[in-house]
C-alpha positions as CSV (number, residue, x, y, z in Angstrom):
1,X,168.4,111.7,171.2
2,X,170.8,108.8,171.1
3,X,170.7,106.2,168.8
4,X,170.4,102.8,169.5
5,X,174.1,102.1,169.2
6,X,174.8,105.1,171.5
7,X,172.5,103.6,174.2
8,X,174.7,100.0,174.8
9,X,176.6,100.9,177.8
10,X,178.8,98.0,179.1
11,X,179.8,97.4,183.2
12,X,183.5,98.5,182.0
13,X,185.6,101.4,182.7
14,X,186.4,103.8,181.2
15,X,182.7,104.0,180.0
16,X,183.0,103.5,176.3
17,X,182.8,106.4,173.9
18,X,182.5,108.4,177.1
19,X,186.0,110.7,177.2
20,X,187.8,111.0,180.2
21,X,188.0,114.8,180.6
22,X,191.3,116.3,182.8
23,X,190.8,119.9,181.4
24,X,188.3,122.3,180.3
25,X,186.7,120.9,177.1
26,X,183.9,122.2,174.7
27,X,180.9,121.1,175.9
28,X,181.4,122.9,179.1
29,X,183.3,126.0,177.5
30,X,182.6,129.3,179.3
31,X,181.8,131.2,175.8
32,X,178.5,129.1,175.4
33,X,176.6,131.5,177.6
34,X,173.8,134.3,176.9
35,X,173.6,137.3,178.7
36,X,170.4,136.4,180.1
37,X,171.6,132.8,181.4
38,X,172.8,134.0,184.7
39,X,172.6,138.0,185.1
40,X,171.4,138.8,188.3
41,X,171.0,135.0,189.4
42,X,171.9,134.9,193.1
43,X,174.4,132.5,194.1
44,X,175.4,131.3,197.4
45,X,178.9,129.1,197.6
46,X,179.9,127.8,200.8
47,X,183.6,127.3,201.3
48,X,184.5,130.3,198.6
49,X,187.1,132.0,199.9
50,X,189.6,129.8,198.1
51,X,190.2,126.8,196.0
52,X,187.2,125.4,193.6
53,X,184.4,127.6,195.8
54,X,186.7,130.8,195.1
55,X,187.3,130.3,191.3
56,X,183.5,128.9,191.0
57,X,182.4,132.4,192.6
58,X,184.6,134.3,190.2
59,X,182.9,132.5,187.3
60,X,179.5,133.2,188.5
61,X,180.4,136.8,188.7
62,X,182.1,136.2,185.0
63,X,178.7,135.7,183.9
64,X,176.7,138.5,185.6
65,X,175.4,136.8,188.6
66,X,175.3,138.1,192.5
67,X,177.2,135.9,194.0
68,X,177.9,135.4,198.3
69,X,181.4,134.3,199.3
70,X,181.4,132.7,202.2
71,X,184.6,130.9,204.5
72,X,185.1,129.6,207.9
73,X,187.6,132.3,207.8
74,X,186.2,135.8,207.4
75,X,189.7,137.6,206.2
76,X,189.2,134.0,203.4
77,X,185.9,135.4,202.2
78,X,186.4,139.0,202.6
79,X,189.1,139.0,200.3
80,X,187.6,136.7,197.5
81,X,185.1,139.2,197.3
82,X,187.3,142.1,197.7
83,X,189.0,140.0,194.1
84,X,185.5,139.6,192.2
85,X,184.8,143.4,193.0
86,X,188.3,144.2,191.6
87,X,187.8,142.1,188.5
88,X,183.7,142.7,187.6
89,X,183.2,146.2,189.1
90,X,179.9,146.0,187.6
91,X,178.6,143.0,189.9
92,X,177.4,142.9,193.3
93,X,179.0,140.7,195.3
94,X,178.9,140.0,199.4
95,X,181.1,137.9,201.9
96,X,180.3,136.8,204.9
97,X,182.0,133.9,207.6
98,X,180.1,131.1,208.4
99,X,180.6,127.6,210.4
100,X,179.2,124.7,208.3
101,X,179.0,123.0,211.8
102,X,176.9,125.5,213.5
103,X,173.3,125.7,212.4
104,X,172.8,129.4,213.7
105,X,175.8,130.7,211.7
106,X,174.4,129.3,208.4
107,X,171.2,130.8,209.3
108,X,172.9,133.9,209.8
109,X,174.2,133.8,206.5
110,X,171.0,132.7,204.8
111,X,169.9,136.2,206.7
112,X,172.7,137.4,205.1
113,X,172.1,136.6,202.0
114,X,168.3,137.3,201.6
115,X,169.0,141.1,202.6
116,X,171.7,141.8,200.6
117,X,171.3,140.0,197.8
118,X,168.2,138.0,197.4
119,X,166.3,134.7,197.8
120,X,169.2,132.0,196.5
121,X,168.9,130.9,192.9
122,X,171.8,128.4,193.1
123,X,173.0,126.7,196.3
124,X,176.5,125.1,195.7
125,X,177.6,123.4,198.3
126,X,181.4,123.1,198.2
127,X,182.3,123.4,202.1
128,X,183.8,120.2,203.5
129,X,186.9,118.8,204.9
130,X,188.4,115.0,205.3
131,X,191.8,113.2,206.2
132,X,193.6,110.6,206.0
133,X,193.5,107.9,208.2
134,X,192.4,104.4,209.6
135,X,189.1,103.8,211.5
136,X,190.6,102.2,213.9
137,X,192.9,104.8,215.0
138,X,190.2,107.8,214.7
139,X,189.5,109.8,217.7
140,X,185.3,110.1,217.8
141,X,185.0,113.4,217.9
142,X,187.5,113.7,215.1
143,X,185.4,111.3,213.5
144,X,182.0,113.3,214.1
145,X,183.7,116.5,213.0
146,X,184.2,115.4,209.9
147,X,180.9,114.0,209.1
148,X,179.5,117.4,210.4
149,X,181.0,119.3,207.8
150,X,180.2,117.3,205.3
151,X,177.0,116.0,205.4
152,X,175.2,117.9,208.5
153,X,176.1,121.5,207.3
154,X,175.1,121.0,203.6
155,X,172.0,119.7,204.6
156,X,171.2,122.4,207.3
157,X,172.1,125.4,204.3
158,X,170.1,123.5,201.9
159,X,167.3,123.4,204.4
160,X,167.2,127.2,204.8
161,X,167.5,127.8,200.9
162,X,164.6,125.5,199.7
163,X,161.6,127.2,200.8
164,X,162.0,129.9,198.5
165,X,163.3,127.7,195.8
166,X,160.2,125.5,196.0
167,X,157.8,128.6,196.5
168,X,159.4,130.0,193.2
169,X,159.4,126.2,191.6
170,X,163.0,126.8,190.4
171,X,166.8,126.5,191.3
172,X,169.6,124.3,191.6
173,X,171.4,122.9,194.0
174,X,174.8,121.2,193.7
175,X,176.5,119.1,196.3
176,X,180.5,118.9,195.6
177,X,181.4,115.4,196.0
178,X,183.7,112.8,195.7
179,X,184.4,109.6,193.4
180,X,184.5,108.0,197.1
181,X,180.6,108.7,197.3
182,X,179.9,105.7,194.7
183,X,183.2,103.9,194.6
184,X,184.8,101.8,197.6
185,X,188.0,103.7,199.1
186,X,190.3,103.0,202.8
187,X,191.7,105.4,204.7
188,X,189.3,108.5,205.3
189,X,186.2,106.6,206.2
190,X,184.2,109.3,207.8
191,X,184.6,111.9,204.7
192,X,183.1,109.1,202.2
193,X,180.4,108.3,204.6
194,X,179.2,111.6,204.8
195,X,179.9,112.4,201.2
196,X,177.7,109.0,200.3
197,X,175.1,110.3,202.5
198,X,175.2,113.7,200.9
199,X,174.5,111.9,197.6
200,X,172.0,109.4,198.4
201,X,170.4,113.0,200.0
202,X,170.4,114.6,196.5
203,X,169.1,111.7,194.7
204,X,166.3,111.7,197.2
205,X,165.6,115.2,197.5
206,X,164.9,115.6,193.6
207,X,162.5,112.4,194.2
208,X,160.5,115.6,196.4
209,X,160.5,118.1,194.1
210,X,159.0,116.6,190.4
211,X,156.7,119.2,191.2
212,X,158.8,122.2,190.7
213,X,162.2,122.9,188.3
214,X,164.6,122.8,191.0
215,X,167.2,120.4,190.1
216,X,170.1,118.6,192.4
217,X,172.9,116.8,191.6
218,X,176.4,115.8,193.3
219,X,179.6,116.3,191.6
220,X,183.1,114.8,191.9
221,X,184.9,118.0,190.6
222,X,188.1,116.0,189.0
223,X,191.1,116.0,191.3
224,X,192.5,119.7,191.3
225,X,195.1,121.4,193.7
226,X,193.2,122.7,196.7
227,X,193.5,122.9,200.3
228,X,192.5,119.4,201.2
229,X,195.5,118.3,198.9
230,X,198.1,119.8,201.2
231,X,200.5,117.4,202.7
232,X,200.7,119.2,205.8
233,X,197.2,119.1,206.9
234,X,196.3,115.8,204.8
235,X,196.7,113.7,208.4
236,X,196.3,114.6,211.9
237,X,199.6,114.7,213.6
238,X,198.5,111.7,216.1
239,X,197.0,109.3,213.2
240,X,201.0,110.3,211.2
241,X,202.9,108.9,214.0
242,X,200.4,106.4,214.8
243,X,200.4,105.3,211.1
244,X,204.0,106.4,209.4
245,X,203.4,103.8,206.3
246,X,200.0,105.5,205.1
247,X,201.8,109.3,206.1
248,X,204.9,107.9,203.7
249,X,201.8,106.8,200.8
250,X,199.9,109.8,201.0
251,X,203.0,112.2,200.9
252,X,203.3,110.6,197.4
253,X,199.8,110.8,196.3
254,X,199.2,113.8,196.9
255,X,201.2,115.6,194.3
256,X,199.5,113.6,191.9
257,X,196.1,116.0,191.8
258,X,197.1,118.2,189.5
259,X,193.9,118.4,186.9
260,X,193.0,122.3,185.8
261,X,190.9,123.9,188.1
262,X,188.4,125.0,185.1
263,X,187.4,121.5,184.6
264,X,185.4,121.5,188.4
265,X,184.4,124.9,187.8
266,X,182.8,125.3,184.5
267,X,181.1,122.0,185.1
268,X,179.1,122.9,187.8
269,X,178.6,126.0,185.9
270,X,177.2,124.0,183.3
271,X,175.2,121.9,185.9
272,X,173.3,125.4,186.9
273,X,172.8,126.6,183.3
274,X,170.2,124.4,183.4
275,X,171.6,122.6,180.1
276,X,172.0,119.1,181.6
277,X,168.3,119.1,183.7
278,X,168.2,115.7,182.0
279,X,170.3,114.3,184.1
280,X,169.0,116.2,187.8
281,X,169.3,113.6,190.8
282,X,172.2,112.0,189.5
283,X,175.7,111.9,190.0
284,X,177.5,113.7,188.1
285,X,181.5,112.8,187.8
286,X,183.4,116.0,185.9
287,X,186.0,113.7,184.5
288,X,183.2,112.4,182.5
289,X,182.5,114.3,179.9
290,X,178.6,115.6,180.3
291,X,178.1,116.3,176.6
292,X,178.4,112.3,175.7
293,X,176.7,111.5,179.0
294,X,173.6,113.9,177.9
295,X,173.7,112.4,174.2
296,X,172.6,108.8,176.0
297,X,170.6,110.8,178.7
298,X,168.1,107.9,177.3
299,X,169.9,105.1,178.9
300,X,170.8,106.6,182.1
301,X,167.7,106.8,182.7
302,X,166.4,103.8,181.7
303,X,168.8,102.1,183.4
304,X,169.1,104.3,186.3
305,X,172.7,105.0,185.9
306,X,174.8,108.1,187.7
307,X,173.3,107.0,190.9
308,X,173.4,105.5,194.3
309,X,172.2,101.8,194.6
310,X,172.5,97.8,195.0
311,X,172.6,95.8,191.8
312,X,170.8,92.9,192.9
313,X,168.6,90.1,191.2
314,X,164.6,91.2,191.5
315,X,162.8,88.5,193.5
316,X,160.4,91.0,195.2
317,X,157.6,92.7,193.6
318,X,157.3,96.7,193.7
319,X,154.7,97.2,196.7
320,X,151.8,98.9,194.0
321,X,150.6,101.5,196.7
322,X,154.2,102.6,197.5
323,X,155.2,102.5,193.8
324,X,152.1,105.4,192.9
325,X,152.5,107.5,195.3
326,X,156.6,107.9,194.2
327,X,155.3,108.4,190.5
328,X,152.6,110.6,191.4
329,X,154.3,112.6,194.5
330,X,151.3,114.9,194.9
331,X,151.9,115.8,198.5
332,X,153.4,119.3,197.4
333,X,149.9,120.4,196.7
């Protein structure tokens, strides 16, 4: 564990002695892995049939685990698994489309799931989708939309998925996040709201289950090329011509997220391994690098650190009754 020294954590940024990671680094290297770390592990990735979700599934299957592809677009996730069957012959992979918005079709690919594969070992949900644009401007049901995908679907898929994960009193769940989920950002308001949410419901959750070994976390995943970096769908066509000077900025930014791709992927492999269950219920930001963070695993914890909340001044007790039931959390018995 940490010394002393290691544990003094200042309110700057970048978090001293804590390296800010672009690429894939050793603590989170992909040799580091045993046979038995993930063979046969069942893995469901929403939002696989391309981008981070894709190369996360391909990594999974790297490794020896059963993994499910899965994509609003059925040709998406069809052919990701058509490229892990290509590439690990050997491992048993399955695909099948599914609507992050529509609670039936995510039970139909739990269904799916469960027969084909198995009960789900790791849940990683990476399915989302957000724009650019002012609040103002926003149509509602543009608005609502967005917040569906991102926060109501996750939470539906993880619904299905626990059961068996609590029966078993293992598994992992990862929720693919955003450095908008703790920080302050303009400009795509309904994608950080639900993205906060989907944190605070991860911090939460693992509040439920100190019972069992099922861990949670939520990940900002660096800022890689992926689809939600694409100019051309980055704003709705209404909000560009109702808002030309933040169309102008983002056509700028955008180019900018350019960090590998290995970096969000082997983290969250890491994250599943197991190896950083110090650090379950917390944010998790992949630009940080998680061996430092884990060498003062002490202090985040100590100071609750990596995690949603007000830093106020104390001026009113913990409510005793309230405060023993959290510790002791017995109601899983």
């Amino acid at each position: 564990m940490a010394d002393s020294n290691d544990n003094h954590l200042d309110e700057s940024r970048p978090v001293p002695g804590i390296p800010f990671r672009t690429s894939l680094y050793p603590a989170i290297r992909p040799t580091q892995y045993t046979d038995s770390d993930f063979k046969d592990k069942i893995v469901l990735i929403t939002g696989s049939g391309r981008g981070i979700g894709r190369a996360l599934g391909l990594a999974f299957c790297s490794l020896g685990a059963r993994v499910c592809f899965t994509d609003l677009s059925p040709d998406a996730a069809a052919n990701a698994a058509r490229e892990a069957r290509e590439t690990y012959p050997a491992i048993v992979v399955t695909s099948i489309e599914a609507d992050m918005r529509d609670y039936s079709s995510l039970k139909r690919l739990h269904n799916h799931v469960v027969a084909t594969l198995g009960e789900v070992d790791i849940l990683i949900n990476n399915a989302g989708w957000g724009d650019f644009t002012t609040f103002d401007v926003t149509r509602p049901e543009d608005t609502w939309d967005t917040i569906t995908v991102n926060l109501k679907g996750p939470l539906d898929i993880t619904r299905l998925c626990l059961p068996a994960m609590v029966k078993r009193k293992t598994g992992v769940i990862i929720c693919n996040t955003t450095t908008g989920a703790v920080d302050n950002y303009p400009f795509c308001i309904p994608y950080m709201l639900a993205k906060t949410a989907q944190g605070k419901f991860m911090h939460c959750l693992q509040m439920e289950l100190t019972e069992t070994d099922v861990q949670c976390f939520h990940v900002h995943p660096g800022c890689p090329k992926t689809a939600m970096g694409d100019p051309e769908t980055a704003m709705r066509p209404y909000v560009r011509e109702l808002r030309p000077t933040l169309w102008k900025w983002v056509e700028g930014y955008l180019p900018s997220l350019d960090e590998d791709m290995e970096l969000a992927v082997w983290s969250m492999v890491f994250l599943a391994s197991g190896k950083a269950a110090a650090l379950k219920g917390r944010y998790i930001n992949a630009n940080h690098d998680i061996g430092e963070v884990l060498k003062r695993a002490d202090a985040v914890i100590s100071r609750n650190m990596y995690t949603l909340k007000a830093d106020t001044f104390d001026v009113v007790k913990e409510q005793p009754q309230v405060a023993d039931f959290y510790r002791q959390n017995k109601y899983l018995k």
